[in-house]
Backbone as a chain_set.jsonl record, in Angstrom:
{"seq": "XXXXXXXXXXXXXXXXXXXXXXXXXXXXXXXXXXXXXXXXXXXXXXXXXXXXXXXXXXXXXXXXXXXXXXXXXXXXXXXXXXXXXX", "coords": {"N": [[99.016, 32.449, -113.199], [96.679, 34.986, -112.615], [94.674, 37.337, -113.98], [92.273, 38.297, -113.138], [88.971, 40.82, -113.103], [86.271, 41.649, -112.152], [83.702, 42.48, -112.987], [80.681, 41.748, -113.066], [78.474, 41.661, -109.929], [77.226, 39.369, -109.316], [78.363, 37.418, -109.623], [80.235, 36.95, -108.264], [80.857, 35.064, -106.187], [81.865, 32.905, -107.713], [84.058, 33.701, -108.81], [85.291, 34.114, -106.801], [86.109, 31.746, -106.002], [87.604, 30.747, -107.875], [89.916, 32.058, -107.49], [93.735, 31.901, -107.493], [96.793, 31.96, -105.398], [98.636, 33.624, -106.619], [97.493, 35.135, -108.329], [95.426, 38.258, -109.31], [93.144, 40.661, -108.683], [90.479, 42.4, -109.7], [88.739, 44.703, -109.201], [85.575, 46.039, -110.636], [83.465, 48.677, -111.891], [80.32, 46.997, -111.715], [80.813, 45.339, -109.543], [81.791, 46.703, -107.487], [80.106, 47.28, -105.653], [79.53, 45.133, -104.362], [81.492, 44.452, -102.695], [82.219, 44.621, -100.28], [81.845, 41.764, -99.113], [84.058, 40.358, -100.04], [86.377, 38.956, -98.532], [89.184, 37.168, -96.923], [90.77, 37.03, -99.766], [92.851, 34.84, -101.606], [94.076, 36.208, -102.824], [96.164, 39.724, -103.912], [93.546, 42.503, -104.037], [92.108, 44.446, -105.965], [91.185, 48.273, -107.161], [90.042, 50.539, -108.689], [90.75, 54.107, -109.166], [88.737, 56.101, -109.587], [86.921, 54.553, -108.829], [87.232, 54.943, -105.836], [85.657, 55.979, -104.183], [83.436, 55.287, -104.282], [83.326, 52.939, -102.74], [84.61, 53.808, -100.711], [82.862, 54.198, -97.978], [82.463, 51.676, -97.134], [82.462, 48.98, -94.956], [85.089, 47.25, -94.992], [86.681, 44.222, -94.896], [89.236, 43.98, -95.839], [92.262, 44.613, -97.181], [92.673, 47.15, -99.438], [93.873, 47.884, -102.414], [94.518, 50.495, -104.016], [94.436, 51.636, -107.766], [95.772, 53.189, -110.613], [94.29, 54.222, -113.811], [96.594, 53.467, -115.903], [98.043, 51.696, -114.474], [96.534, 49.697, -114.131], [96.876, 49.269, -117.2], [99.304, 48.692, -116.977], [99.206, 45.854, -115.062], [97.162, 44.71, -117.244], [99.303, 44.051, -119.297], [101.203, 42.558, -118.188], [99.76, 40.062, -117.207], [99.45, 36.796, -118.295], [97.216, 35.649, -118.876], [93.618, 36.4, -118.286], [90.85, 36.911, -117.28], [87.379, 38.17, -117.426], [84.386, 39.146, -115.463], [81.77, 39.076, -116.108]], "CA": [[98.939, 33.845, -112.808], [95.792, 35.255, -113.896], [94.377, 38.971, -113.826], [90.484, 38.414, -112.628], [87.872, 41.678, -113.309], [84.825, 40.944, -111.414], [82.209, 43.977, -113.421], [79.193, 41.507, -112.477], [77.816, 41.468, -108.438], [76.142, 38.837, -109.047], [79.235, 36.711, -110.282], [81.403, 37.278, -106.701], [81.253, 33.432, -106.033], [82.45, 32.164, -108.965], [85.362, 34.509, -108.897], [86.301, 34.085, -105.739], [86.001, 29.979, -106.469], [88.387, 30.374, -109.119], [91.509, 32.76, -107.507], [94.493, 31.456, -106.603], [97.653, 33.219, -104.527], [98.906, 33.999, -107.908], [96.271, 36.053, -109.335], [95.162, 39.781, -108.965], [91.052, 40.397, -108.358], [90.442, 43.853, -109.988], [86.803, 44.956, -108.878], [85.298, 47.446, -111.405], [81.873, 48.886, -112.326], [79.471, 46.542, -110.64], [81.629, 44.7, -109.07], [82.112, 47.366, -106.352], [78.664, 47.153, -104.76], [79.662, 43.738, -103.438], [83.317, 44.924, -102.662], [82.488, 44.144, -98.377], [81.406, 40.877, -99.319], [84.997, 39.544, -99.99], [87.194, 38.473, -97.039], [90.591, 36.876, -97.197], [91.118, 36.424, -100.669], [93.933, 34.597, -101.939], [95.348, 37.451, -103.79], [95.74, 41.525, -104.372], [92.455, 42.913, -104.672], [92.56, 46.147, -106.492], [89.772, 48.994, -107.601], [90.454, 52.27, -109.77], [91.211, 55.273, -108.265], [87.491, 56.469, -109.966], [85.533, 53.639, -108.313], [87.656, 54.39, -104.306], [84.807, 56.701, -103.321], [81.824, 54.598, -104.241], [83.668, 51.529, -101.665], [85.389, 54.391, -99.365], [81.977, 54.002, -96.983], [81.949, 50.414, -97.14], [83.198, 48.706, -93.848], [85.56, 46.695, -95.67], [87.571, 43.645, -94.06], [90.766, 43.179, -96.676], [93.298, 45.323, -97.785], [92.412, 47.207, -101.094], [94.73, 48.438, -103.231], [93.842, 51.659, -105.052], [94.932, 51.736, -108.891], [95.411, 54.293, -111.459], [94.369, 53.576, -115.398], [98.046, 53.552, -116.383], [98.685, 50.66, -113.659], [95.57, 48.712, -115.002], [97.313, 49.107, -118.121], [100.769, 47.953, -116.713], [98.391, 44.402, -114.866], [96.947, 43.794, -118.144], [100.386, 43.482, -119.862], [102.067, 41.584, -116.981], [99.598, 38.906, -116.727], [99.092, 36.277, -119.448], [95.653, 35.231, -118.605], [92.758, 37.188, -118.114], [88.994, 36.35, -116.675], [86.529, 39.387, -117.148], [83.569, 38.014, -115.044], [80.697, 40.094, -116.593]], "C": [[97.942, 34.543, -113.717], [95.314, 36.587, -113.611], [92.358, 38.757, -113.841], [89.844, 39.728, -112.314], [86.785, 41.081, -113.201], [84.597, 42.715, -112.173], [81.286, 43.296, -112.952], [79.107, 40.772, -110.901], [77.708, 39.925, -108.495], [77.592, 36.981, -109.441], [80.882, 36.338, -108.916], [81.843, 35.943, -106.533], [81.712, 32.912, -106.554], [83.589, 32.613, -109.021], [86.117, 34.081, -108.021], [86.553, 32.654, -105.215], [87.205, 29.749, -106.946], [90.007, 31.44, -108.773], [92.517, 31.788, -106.394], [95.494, 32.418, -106.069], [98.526, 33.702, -105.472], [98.577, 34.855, -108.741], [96.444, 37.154, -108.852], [93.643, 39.314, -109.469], [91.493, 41.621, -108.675], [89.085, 44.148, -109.808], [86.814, 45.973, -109.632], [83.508, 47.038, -111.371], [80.768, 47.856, -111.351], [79.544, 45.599, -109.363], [81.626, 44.956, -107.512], [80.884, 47.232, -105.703], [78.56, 45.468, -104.062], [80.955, 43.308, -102.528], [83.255, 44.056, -100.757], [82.137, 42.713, -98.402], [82.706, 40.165, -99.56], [85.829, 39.432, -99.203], [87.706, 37.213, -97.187], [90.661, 36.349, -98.281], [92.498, 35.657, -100.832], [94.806, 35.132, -101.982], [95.394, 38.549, -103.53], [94.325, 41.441, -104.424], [92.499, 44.306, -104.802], [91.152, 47.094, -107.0], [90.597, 50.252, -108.166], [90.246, 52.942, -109.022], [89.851, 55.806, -108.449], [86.189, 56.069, -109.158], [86.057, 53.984, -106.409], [86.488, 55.023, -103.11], [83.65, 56.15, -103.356], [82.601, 53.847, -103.278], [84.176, 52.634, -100.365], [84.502, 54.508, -97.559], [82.031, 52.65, -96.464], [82.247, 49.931, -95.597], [83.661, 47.007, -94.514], [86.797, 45.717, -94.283], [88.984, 43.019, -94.786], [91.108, 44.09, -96.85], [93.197, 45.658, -99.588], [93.332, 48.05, -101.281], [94.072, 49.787, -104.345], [94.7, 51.726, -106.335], [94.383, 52.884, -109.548], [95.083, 53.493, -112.881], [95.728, 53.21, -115.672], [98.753, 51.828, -115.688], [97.602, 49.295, -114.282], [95.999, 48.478, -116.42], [98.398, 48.051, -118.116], [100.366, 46.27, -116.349], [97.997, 43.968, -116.27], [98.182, 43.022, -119.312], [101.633, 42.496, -119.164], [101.418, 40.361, -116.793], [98.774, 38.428, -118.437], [97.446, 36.307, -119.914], [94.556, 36.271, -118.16], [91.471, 36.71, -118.328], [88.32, 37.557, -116.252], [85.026, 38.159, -116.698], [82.877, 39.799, -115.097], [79.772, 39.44, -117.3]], "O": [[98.03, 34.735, -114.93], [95.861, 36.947, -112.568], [91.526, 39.179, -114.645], [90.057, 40.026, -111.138], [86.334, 40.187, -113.916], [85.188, 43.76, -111.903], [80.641, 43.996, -112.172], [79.533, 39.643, -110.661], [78.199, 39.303, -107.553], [77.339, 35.777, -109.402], [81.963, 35.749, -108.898], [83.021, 35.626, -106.692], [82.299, 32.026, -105.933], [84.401, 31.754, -109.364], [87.285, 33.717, -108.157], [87.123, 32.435, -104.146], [87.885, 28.779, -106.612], [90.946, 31.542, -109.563], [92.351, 31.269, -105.29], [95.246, 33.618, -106.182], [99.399, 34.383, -104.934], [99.205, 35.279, -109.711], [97.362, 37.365, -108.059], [93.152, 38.393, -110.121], [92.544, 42.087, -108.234], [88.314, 43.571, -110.575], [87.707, 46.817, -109.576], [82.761, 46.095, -111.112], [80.549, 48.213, -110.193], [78.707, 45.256, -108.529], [81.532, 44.144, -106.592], [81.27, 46.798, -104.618], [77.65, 44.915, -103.445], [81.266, 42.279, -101.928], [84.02, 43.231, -100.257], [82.152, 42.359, -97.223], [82.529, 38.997, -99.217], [86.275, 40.579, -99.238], [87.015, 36.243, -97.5], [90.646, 35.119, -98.234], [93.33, 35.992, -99.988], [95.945, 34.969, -101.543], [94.539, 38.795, -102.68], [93.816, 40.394, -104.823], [92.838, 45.145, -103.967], [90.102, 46.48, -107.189], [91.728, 50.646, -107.881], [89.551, 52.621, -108.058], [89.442, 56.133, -107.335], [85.122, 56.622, -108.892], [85.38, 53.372, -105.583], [86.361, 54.809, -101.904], [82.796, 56.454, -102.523], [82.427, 54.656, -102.366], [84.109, 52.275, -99.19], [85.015, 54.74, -96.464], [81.63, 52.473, -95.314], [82.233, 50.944, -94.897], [82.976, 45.985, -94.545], [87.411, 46.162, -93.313], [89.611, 42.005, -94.476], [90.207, 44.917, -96.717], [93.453, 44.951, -100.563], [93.644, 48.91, -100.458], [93.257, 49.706, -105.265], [95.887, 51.896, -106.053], [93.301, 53.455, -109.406], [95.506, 52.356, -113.09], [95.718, 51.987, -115.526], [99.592, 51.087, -116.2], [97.963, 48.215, -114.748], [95.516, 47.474, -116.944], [98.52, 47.027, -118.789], [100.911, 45.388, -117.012], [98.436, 42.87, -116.613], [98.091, 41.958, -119.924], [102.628, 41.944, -119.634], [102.087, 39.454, -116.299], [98.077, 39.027, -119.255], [96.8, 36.772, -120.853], [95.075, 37.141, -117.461], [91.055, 36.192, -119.364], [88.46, 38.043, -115.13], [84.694, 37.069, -117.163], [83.135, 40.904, -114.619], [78.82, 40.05, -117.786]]}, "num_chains": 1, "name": "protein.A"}
């Protein structure tokens, strides 16, 4: 059970290589400019309440989860593991 932060675009494949139905995908910072590009992940995929208006145009085909800081707080203490892909 691992807590995956995609910040780099350019890094989408590798990420989405490496989740299983276990995990959480947290898209931040550059992350989001590739956000329509993922379709049926494994897992959750989540974005900050900050970043929902840069993706809110997108024509998105998964189910995103909108998070607050406080809840990104609560994911990073709930999951052991953690993969910042930056």
């Amino acid at each position: 059970m691992a807590l995956h932060q995609l910040q780099n675009a350019a890094l989408l494949d590798h990420c989405l290589d490496a989740l299983s139905a276990d995990d959480t995908l947290l898209v931040l910072d550059g992350g989001c400019s590739v956000i329509e590009q993922i379709s049926a992940p494994p897992c959750p995929v989540l974005i900050l309440e900050e970043a929902s208006a840069t993706v809110a145009s997108k024509n998105l085909s998964i189910d995103l989860q909108v998070i607050s800081y406080d809840q990104w707080v609560s994911l990073v203490t709930q999951h052991a593991v953690q993969v910042v892909w930056k």
